[in-house]
N, C-alpha and C positions, 0 to 999 in steps of 0.2 A: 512673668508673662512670656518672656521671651526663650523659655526652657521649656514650655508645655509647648509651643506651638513646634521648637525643635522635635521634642518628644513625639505628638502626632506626628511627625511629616517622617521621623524616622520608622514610625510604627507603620506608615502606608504606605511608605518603599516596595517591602518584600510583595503583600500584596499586587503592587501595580506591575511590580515585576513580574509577579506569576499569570498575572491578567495577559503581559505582553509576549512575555510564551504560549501560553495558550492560542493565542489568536497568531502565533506563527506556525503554530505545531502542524495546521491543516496543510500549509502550504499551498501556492498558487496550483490553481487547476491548468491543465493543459489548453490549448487553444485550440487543435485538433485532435480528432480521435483518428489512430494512425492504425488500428486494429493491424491486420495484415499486410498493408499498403506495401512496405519497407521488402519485408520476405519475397513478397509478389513478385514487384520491379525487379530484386534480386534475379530471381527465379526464371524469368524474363527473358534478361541479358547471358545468364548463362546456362539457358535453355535448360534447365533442371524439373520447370513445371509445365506441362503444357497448359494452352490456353486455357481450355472449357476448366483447367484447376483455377488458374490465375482468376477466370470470369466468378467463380462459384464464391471463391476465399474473397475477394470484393464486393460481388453484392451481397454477400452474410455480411461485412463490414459496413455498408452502408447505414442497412438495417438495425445493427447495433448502435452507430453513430446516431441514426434518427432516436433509437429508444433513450439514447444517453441526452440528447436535445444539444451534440456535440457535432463541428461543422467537419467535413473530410478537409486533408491539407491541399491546398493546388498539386494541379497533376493527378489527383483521387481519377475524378471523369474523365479525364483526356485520356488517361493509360486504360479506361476501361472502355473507352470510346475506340483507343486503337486495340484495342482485344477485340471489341466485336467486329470492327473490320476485317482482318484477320478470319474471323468463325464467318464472314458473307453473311452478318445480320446488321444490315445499314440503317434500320429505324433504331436499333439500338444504339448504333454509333451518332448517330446524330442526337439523338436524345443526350447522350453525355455528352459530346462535344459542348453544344448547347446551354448544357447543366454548369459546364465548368467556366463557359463566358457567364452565364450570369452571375456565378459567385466569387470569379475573377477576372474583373473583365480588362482586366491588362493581356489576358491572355485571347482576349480575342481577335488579334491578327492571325495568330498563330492557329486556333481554331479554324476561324474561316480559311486561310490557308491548306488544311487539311479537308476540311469540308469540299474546297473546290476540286481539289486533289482525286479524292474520293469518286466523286460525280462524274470526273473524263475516263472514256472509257479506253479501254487498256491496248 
């Protein structure tokens, strides 16, 4: 009795083992979709891209991240809130500022900080 039940448990090994590869093969999914985000910022600080590039290469990225149902990393809105500042389109900048407190609202000091920032005239 004690040699079949061996028998099975050694026959359902390789199985279980193939079952637990499989189910590692996919591998965890990413937690943002970082599309061009990284290149941008790059692009950015070492002035290699101008704005209306950096604006364009982001909101195509957004739009991919919506169709993937994939969230942008912190910093996504903010960098594109401070690119439209930069281009003098302030309903767009506040729209991301905005966009990036709600979906990290750790960063909303720092937000409304820039918000205020923005609104004193120069």
């Amino acid at each position: 009795m004690k040699h079949s039940s061996i028998t099975r448990l050694a026959a359902a090994l390789p199985a279980a083992g193939l079952l637990l590869l499989a189910g590692c093969a996919s591998g965890p999914q990413p937690l943002y979709y970082w599309g061009e985000y990284q290149p941008a910022l790059y692009g950015h600080f070492t002035k290699e891209q101008g704005a209306q590039e950096q604006i364009a290469a982001l909101e195509a990225g957004l739009e991919k991240a919506r169709a993937k149902s994939l969230a942008v990393p912190p910093g996504y809105h903010a960098h594109l809130g401070i690119l439209y500042a930069g281009s003098e389109q302030p309903d767009q900048m506040l729209r991301h500022f905005e966009a990036e407190k709600t979906l990290y609202p750790e960063s909303a000091a720092y937000m409304d900080f820039l918000m205020r920032k923005a609104r004193q005239p120069e």
